[in-house]
C-alpha positions as CSV (number, residue, x, y, z in Angstrom):
1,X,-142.5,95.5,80.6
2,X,-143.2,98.7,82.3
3,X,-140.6,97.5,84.9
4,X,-138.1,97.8,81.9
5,X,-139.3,101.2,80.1
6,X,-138.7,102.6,83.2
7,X,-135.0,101.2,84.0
8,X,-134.0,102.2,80.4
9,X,-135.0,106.1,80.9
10,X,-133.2,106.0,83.9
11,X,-130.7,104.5,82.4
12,X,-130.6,106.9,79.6
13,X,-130.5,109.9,82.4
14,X,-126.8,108.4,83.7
15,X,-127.5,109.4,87.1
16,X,-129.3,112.9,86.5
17,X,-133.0,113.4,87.4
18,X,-136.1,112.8,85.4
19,X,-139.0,113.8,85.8
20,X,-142.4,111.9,86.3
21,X,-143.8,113.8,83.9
22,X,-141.5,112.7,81.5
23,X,-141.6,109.2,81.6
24,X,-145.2,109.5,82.1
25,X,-144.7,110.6,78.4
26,X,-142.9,107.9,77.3
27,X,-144.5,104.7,78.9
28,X,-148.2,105.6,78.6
29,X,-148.7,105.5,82.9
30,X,-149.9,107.5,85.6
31,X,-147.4,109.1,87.8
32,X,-148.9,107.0,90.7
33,X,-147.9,104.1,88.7
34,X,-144.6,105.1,88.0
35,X,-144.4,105.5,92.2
36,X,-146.0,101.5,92.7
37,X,-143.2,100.6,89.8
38,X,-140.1,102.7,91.4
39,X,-140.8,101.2,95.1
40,X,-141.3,97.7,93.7
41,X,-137.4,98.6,91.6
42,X,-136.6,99.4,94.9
43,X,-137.1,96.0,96.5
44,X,-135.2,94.5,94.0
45,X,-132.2,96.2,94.9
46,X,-132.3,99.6,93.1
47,X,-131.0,102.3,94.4
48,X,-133.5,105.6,93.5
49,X,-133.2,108.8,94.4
50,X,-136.6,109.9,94.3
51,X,-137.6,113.6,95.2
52,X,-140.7,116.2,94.8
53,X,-140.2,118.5,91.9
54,X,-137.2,116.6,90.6
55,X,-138.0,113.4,89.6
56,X,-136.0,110.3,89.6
57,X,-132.4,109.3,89.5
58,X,-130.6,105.9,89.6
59,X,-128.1,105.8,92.0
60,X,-126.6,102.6,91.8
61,X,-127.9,99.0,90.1
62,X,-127.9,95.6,91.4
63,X,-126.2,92.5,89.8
64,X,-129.3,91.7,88.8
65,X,-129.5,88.8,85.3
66,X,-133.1,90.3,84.4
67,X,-134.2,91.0,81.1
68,X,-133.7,94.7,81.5
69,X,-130.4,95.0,82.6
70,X,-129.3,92.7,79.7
71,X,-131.2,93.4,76.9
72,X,-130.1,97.4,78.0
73,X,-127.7,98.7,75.1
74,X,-127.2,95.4,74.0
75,X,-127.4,96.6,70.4
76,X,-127.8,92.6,69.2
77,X,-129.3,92.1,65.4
78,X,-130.5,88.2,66.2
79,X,-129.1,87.3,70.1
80,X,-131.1,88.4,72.5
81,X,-133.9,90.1,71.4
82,X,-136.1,88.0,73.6
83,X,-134.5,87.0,77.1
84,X,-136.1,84.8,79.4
85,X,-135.1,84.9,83.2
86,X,-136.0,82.7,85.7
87,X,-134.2,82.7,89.1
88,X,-134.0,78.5,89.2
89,X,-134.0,76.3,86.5
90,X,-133.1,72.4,86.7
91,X,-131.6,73.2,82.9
92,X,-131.8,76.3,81.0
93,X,-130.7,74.2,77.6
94,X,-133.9,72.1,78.6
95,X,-135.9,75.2,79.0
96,X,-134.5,76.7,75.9
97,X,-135.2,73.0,74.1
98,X,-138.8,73.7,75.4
99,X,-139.4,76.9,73.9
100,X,-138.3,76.4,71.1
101,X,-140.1,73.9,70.5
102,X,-142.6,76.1,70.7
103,X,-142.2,78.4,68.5
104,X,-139.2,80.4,70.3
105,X,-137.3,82.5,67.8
106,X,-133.9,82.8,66.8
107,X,-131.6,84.3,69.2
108,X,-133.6,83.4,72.1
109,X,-132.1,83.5,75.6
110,X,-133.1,81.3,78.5
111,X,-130.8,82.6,81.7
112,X,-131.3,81.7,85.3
113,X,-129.5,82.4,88.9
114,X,-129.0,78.5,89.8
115,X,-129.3,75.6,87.8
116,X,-130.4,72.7,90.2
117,X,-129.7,69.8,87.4
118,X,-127.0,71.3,84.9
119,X,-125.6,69.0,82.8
120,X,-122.4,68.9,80.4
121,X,-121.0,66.4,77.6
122,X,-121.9,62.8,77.9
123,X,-124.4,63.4,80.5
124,X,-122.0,64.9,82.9
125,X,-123.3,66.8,85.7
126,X,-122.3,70.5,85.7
127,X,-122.3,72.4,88.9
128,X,-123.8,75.4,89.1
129,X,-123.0,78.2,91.8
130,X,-126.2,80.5,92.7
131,X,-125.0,83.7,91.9
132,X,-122.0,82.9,91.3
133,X,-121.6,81.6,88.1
134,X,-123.0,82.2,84.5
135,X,-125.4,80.0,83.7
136,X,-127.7,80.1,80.0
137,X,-128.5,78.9,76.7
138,X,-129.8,80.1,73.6
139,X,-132.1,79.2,70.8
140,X,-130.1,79.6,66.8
141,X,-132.5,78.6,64.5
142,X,-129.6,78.7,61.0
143,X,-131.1,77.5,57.8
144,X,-128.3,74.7,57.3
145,X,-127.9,71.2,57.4
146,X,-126.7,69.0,60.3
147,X,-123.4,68.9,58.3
148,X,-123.2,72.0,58.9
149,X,-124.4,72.6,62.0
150,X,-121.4,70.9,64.0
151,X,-119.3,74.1,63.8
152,X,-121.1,75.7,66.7
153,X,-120.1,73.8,69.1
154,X,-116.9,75.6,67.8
155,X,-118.3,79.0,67.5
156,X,-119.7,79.0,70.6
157,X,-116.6,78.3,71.7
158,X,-114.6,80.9,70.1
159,X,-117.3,83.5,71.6
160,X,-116.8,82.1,75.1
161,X,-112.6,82.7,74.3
162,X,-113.4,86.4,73.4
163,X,-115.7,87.5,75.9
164,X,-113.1,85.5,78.8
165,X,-110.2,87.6,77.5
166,X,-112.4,90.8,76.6
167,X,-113.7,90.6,80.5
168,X,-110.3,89.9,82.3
169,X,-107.6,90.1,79.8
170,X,-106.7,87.1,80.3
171,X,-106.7,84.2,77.1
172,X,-108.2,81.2,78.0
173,X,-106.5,77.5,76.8
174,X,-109.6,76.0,74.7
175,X,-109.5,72.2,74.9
176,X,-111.4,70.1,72.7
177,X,-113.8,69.8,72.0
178,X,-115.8,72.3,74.1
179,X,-114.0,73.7,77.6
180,X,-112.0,76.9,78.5
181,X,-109.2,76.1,80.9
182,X,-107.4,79.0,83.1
183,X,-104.0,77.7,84.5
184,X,-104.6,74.0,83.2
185,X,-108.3,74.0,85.0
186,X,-111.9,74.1,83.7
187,X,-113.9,77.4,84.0
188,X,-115.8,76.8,81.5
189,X,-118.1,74.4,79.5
190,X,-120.7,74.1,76.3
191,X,-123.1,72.1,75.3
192,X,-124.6,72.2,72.0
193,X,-127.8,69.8,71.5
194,X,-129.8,69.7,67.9
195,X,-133.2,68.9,66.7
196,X,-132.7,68.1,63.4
197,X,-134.1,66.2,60.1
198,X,-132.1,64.3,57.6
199,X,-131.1,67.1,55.9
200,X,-132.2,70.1,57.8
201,X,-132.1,72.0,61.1
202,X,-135.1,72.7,63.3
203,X,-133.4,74.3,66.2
204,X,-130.0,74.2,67.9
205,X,-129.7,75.3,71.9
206,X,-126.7,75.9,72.9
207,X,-125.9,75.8,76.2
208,X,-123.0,77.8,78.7
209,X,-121.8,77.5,81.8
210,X,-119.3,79.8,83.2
211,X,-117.7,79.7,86.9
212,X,-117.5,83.5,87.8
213,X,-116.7,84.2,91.3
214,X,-116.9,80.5,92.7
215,X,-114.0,80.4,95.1
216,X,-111.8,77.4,95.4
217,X,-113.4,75.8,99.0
218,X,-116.4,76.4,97.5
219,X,-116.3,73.4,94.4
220,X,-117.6,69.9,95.2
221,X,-114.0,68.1,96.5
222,X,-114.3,65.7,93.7
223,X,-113.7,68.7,91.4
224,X,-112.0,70.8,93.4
225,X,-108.3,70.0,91.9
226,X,-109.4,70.5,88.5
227,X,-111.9,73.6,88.7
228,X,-111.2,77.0,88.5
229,X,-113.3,80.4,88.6
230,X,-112.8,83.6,86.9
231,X,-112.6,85.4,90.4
232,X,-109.8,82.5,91.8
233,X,-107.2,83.3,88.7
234,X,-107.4,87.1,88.4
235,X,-108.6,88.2,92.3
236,X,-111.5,90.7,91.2
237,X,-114.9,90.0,91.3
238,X,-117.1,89.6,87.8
239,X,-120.2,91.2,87.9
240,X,-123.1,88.8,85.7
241,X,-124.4,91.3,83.7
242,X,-121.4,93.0,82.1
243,X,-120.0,89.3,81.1
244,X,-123.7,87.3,79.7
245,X,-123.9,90.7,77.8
246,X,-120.3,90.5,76.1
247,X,-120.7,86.8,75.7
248,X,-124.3,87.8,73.6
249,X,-122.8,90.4,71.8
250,X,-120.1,87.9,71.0
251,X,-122.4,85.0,69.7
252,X,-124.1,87.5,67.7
253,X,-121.5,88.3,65.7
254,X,-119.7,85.1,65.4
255,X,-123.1,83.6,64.9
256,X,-123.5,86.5,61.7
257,X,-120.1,85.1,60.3
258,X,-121.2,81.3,60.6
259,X,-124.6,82.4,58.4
260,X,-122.6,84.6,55.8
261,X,-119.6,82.4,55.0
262,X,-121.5,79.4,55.0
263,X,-120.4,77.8,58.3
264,X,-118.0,75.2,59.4
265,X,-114.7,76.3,57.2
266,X,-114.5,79.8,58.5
267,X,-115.6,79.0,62.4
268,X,-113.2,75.9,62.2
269,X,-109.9,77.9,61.2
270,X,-111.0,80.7,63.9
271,X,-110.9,77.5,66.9
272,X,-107.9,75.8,65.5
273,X,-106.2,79.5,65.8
274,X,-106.9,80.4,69.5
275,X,-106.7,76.6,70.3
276,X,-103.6,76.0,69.4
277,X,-103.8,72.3,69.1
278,X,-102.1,71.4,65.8
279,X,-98.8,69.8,65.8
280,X,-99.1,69.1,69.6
281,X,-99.1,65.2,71.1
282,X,-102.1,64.6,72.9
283,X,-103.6,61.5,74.8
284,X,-107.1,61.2,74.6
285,X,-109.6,58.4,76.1
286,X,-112.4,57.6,73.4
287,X,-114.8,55.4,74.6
288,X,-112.9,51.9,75.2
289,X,-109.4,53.0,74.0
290,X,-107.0,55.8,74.8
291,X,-105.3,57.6,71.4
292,X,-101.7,59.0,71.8
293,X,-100.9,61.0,68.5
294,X,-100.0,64.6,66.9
295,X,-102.7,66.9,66.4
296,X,-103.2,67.6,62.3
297,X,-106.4,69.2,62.5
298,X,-109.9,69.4,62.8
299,X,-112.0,67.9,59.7
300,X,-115.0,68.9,58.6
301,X,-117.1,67.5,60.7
302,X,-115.1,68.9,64.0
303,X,-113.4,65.4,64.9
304,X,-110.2,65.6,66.0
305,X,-107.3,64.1,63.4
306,X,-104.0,62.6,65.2
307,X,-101.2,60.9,63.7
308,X,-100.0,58.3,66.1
309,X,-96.4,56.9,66.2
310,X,-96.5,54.2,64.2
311,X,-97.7,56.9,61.5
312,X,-101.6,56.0,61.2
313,X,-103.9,58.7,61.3
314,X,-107.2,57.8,64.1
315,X,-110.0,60.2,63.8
316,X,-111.8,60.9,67.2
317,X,-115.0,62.1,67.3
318,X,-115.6,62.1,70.9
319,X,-113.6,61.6,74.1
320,X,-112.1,63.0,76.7
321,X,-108.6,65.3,76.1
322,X,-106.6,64.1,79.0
323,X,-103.1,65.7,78.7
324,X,-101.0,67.7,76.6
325,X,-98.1,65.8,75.9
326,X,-95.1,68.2,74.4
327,X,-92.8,66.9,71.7
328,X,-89.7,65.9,72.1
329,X,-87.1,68.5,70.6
């Protein structure tokens, strides 16, 4: 914790010196301490400027995902006011599942460098890229029902959208039910897993996994065609901390909407508008079958509605979106 104070002043100073004496003042320490505590920032990659008479000053920080440098400014009311770093994880949703099943509160963030056992829909195993890629999940804790509850999948997604286009400028495709696409290839994923009653909502982790500055040669060649990385589509380098922190600041809010208007209506119109989906012909494979039709909608329990040629309507709960298939004109 003292680790942290002492980042934030420096932080605060924007490059200028402070004294010992000062934070000394503000943390509660000794000055030797705050020496032990600057050379052990130091070895984590800091960059101090440290000098007799002067003080501190922070030169330049690492791309570091600790709690400090995220929860610095983050200016959150319920997403990320407790962050929880570990550099390995086999799964931060099962971590985040963990603690909040004990007692972790709402808003909760589980982060990590390198998932060793990531996992996506169905069961899917999702790569993750040591330092290279975004990988997290978070605790929500929304007094609603299951009913409810399947919107966030949704809003989750529409955060991931915003903080994509807010990063790079670029707009991602979102495919249902829970990817980002650049140029027709995955970059992104969600998992959202509940603990729930019959009529009520313990918990709900969501999970993200984001490919930052994975380069092509660098995927698994069974993926390889169909993968994509933030880096590969713009040519400039993300940095982790700026982009977990936008993506926070982004479920925060969207996660504030979901609470005030109730849920699902509001978060479902906000999708179908930056997914685009309705009125196109899709294909997709559901279990045993594969459904050709025209996209109507979403309905309220975020299964996707298509009318198929022969004019019935098949609701699809789960599958796999294979291609977009434009109408004829």
């Amino acid at each position: 914790m003292d680790n942290e104070k002492i980042i934030h002043i420096l932080k605060d100073y924007e490059g200028r010196f402070v004294s010992g004496e000062i934070i000394s003042k503000e943390i509660g320490i000794t000055r030797a301490a705050i020496w032990k505590r600057v050379s052990m920032l130091k070895e984590m990659g800091y960059v101090i400027d440290a000098r007799q008479n002067m003080g501190y000053r922070l030169m330049r920080t690492p791309d570091i995902i600790t709690p400090a440098e995220l929860k610095y400014n983050l200016g959150t009311k319920i997403v990320g006011r407790d962050v929880r770093y570990f550099p390995e994880l086999e799964s931060t949703n099962a971590e985040a599942f963990r603690l909040a099943e004990a007692g972790g509160e709402d808003g909760l963030v589980v982060v990590t460098d390198h998932q060793s056992g990531g996992k996506g829909r169905l069961n899917r195993t999702w790569f993750s890229f040591r330092r290279q890629s975004a990988s997290l999940s978070v605790v929500f804790r929304p007094n609603v029902s299951p009913y409810l509850a399947t919107a966030m999948t949704y809003m989750a997604g529409i955060a991931l959208y915003e903080t994509i286009y807010a990063i790079t400028a670029v707009k991602p495709t979102l495919k249902w039910p829970n990817d980002s696409l650049l140029s027709g290839k995955k970059v992104a994923g969600v998992l959202c897993e509940l603990s729930s009653e019959a009529d009520a909502v313990n918990f709900a982790v969501i999970g993200f996994g984001v490919n930052l500055n994975v380069k092509k040669k660098k995927f698994p060649e069974e993926i390889r065609d169909v993968s994509t990385s933030l880096y590969e589509e713009t040519k400039k380098r993300v940095h982790r901390v700026p982009f977990i922190k936008e993506l926070l600041r982004q479920l925060d809010y969207w996660y504030g909407l979901f609470l005030r208007e109730g849920g699902k209506d509001h978060i479902l119109s906000e999708w179908n508008e930056r997914a685009r989906i309705v009125g196109q012909t899709v294909k997709v494979k559901s279990f045993n079958e594969e459904v050709t039709g025209e996209v109507e909608g979403l309905d309220d329990y975020g299964a996707l509605i298509l009318k198929t040629s022969s004019g019935e309507k098949k609701r699809v709960i789960a599958g796999d979106l294979e291609t977009f298939i434009l109408p004829e004109k």
